[in-house]
N, C-alpha and C positions, 0 to 999 in steps of 0.2 A: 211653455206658458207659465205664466206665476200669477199669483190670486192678487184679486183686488183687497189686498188689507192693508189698515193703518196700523205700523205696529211702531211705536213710539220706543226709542231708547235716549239715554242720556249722548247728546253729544260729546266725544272725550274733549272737543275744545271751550267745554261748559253751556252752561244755560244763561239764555238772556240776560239774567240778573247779574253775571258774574263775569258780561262783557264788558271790554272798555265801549264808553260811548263813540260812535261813528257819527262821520257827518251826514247830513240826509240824502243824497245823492251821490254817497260814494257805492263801489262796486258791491262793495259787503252789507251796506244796507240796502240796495236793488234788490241783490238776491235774495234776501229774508223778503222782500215784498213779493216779489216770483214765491216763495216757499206759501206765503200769506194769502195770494189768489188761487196759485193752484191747491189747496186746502180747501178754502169757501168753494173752487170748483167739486171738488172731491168730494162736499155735503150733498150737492145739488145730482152729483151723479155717481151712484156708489158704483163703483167699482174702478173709479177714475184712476184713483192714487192706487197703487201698485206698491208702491210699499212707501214707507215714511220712517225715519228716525232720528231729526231733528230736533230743534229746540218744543219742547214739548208747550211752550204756553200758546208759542204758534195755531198747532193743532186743538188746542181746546178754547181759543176765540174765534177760530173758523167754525167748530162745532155751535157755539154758544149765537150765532148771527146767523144760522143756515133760515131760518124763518123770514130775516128779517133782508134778503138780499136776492135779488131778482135776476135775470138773466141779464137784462140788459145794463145792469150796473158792473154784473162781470165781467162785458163785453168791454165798457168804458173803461176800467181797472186794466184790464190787459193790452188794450190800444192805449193808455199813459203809460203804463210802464213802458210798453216796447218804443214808444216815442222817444221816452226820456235814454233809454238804451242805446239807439241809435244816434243819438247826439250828444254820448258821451263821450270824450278823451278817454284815451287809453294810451298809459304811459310806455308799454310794452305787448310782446306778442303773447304771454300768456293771459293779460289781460283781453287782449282782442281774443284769445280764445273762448274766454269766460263769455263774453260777450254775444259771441258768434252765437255759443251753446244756448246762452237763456233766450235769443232771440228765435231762433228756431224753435226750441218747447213751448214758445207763444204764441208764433205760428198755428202751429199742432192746437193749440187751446182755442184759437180763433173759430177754427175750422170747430171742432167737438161744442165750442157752445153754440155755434149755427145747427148742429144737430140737435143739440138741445132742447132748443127754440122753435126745433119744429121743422126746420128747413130739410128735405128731403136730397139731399146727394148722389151723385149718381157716383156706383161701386168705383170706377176707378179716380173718378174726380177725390172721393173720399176716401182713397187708400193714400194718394198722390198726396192731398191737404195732411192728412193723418200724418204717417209716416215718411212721407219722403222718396215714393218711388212709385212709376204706376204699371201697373201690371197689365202683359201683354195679355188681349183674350184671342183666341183662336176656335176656328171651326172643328167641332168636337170630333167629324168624320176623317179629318186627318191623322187621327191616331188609330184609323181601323188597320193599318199597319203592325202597331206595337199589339193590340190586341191578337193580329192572327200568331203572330210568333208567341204568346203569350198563352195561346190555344195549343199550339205544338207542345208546350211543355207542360201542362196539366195534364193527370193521368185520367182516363178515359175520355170519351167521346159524346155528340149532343144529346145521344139515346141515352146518355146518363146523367142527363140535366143539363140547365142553363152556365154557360162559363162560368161567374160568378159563384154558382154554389157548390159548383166541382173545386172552384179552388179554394173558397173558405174551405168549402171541408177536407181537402189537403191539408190546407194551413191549422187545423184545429187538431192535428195529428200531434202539436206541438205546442198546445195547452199545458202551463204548469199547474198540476193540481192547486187545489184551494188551502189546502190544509202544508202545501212547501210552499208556498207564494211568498211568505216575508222571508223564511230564509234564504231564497234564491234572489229576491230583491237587494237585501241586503249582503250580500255576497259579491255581487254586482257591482255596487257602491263600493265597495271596498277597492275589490279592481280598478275600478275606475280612477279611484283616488292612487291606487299605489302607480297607477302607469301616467299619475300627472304631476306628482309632487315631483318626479327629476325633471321637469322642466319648468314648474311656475313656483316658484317661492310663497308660499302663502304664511301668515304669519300667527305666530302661536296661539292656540285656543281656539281657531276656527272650529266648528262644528255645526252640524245639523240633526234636528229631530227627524223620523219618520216614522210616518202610519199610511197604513191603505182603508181607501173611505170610499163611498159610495154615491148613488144618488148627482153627481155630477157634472154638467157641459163639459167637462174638459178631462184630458187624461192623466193628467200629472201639475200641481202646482209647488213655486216652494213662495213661500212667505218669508221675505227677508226681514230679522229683528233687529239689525244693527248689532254693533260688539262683536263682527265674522261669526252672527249664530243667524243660522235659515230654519225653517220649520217645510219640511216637506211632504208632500198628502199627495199619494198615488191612488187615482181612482180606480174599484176594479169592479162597475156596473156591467162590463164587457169580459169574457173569458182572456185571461193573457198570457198571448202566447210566448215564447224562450227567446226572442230577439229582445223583446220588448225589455228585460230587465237591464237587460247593458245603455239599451235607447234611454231612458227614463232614467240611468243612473249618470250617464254622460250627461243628457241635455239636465236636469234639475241638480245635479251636485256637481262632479267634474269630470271635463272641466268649463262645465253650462253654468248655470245663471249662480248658484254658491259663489264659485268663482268667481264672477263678472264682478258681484254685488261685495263679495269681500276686498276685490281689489282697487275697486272704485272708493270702502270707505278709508280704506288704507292708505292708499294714494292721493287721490282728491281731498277727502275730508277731514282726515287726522293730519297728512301731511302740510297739505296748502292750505287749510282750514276753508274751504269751497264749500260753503253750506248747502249753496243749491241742490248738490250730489246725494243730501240726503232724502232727498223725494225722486223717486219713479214714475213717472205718469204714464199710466197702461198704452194711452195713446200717443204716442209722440214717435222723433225717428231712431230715438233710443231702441226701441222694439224692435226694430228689422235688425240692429247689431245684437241685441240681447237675445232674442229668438234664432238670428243665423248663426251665431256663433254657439249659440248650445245645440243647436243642431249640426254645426261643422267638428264640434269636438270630437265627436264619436269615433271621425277619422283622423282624425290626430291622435287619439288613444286607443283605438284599435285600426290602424292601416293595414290595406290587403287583405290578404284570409282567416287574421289574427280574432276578430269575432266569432268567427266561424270555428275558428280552433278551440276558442276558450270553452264557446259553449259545448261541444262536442264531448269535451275531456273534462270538465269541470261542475258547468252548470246543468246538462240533461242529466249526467246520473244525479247532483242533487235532486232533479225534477224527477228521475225516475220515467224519462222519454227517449225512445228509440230512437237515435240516431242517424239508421240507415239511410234514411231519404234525406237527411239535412243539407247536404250540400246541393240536393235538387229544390228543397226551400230558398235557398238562399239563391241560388239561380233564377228563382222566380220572381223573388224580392228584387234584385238588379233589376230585371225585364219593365216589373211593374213602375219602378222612377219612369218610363219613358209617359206612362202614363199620368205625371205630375202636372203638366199645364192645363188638363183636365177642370182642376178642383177652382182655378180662377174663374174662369167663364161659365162652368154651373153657379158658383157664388155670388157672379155676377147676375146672371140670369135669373137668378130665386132671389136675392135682397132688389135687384129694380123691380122686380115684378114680369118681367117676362117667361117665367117658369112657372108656376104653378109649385104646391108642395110636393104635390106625386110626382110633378112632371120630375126636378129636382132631383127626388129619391133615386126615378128611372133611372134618368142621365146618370147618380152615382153607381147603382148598380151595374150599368151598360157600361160605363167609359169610366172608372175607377174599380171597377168590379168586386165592390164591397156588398155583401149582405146586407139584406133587407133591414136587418137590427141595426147593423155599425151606418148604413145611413143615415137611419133616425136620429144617430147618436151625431154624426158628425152637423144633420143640419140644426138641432140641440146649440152644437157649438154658435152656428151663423146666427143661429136667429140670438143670442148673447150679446156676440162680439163682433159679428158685419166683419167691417174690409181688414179685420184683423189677421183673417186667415193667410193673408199675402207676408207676413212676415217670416213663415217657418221655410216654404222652397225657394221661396224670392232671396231671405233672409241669407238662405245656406250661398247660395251661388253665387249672391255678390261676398260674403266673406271668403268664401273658398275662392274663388277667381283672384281676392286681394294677395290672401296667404299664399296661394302657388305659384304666384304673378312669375314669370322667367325660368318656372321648374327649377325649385327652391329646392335644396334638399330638406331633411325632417326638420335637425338642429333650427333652419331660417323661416322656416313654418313654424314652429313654437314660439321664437319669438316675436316674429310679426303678428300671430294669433294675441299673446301675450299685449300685447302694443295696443292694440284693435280693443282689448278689453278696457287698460288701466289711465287712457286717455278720452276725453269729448267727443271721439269717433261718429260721425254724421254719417250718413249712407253716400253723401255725397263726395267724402273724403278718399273713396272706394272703388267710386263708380270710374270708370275710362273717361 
């Protein structure tokens, strides 16, 4: 996940003032009108824009109108533009690419200012409008299967407490102290970086900040600045344990959303001067590729038991954590994916209303078998960010399903991963 900030840089293909004039309906000025609503949206609903680094007078007259612009003028703004979009000429197929894309992020806006406005959606209608995919929900007793095999591999038995808390406290067996927690993070990132630069050319100067912060919804944000610089904030309101550095250093730097967000201004915006590329709208169907693919990286930068080994040999003695059971964590870590369709139809159930808050918690603790805390924490995130949460496993499986399409070897999964980043990629582009 990456935060909702406006974080303004100088376009390298200049500022407004230093453009040649366009004509009013050409493609390059649309886009600055897309750049111009989705801004004034972005007043109305913080957290909308997800990052920004365009023409900077843009974002300080969407700022300067926020009082003075209603919802339902926003709604008229985005139903002209996508009008006028649709019954544009397009001379070629990268234009009807262009095309394709703004018309879908308006979509996506259509749908968020009905939220806006009050209008109540139901979870999968509004993953579906959001993002672009709708998430299957399922009867949560289907997975008492995954759970009993999941009870075979936790060490002791019910006279030693509730599943759940037999195996958080397994899992907390593998707490990195508080006082190594940034050296192991950043150690992390570094790996991550050096097992992705032979396969994605990133271009000179790339870098990112990080810090660990508190107080939270969410567990990792990066804040892209434009100029290939991200600003990264790992939240640590939760003890975190020795997976978690490699996870968090794949999905937020590489080859996760750093990545995405470097190769999109590189490509798109320096190269074809695609202004629209330099806004992110949190909701749109950019997020199921922005989210699945920092979440599919992981396995592209650590395939097979190579996680498993880094940390063993590398990261626990930094962490100064016994080892001996790690391969039985990580065995429990596999089992527990079977219990991923879970998190849809609790989130569905607690944002329509048919859950209750405890009810909710229960189900997470029951059928995700997360502690009473990391519940709290996760329904923190829902009540935030709603049918957002369908972009991280939704997200993974349709990018992963793209990149392994025919049982690709590694080489043809890098690039297709690569492809999937530095193009307009739609969820739809993906899907069977």
């Amino acid at each position: 996940m990456r935060p909702a900030a406006l974080a303004i840089a100088a376009l390298a293909l200049g500022s407004c003032s230093t453009m040649p004039e366009m004509p009013h309906n050409s493609l390059d000025a649309l886009a600055r009108q897309y750049l111009a609503v989705q801004l004034a949206i972005g007043e109305k609903d913080p957290g909308y824009v997800d990052a920004y680094y365009g023409p900077e007078e843009l974002a300080t007259r969407a700022e300067a109108q926020d009082d003075s612009t209603s919802i339902p003028e926003l709604q008229a703004r985005v139903l002209a533009l996508d009008t006028t979009l649709a019954a544009l000429p397009v001379a070629n197929a990268e234009e009807a690419s262009r095309v394709r894309y703004l018309r879908a992020m308006l979509a996506s806006a259509k749908v968020r200012l009905r939220m806006l406005g009050g209008e109540r959606i139901p979870f999968q209608d509004e993953a579906e409008g959001l993002f672009g995919v709708r998430p299957e929900l399922i009867d949560l007793a289907t997975l008492d299967p995954v759970i009993a095999r999941i009870e075979d591999l936790v060490p002791g038995d019910a006279s030693d407490g509730p599943l759940n808390e037999r195996l958080n406290a397994f899992q907390d067996r593998f707490i990195i102290p508080a006082d190594r927690l940034d050296a192991v993070i950043n150690a992390a990132v570094a790996e991550c970086r050096t097992r992705t630069l032979p396969h994605i050319a990133l271009p000179p100067g790339e870098r990112f900040d990080l810090s660990l912060v508190t107080d939270k919804p969410w567990g990792g944000f990066n804040y892209y600045q434009g100029d290939y610089h991200s600003v990264i904030e790992i939240n640590t309101d939760l003890p975190t344990r020795l997976d978690r550095a490699v996870d968090v250093g794949c999905h937020e730097a590489y080859p996760g959303h750093h990545v995405y967000s470097t190769l999109i201004e590189r490509d798109r915006v320096n190269a074809l001067g695609q202004v629209e590329f330099t806004l992110l709208p949190l909701y749109s169907p950019r997020a199921i590729i922005s989210e699945g693919s920092a979440n599919y990286g992981r396995r592209l930068a650590f395939p097979g038991d190579t996680q498993l080994a880094y940390e063993r040999d590398v990261l626990a003695p930094m962490a100064g954590i016994d080892t001996r059971d790690l391969a039985a964590y990580y065995e429990l870590r596999d089992a527990l994916h079977g219990l991923a369709p879970a998190y849809y139809t609790i989130a569905a159930g607690y944002l329509d209303g048919t859950m209750t808050r405890e009810q909710a918690i229960a189900a997470q603790m029951r059928y995700r078998l997360m502690s009473r805390q990391r519940a709290e924490q996760n329904l923190r995130f829902m009540d935030t960010y709603r049918s957002y949460v369908v972009n991280y496993g939704l997200g993974e499986e349709i990018v992963g399903n793209a990149v392994e399409a025919g049982g690709a070897d590694m080489a043809t999964r890098w690039d297709r991963f690569t492809r999937i980043l530095n193009t307009p990629t739609l969820p739809e582009d993906l899907l069977p």
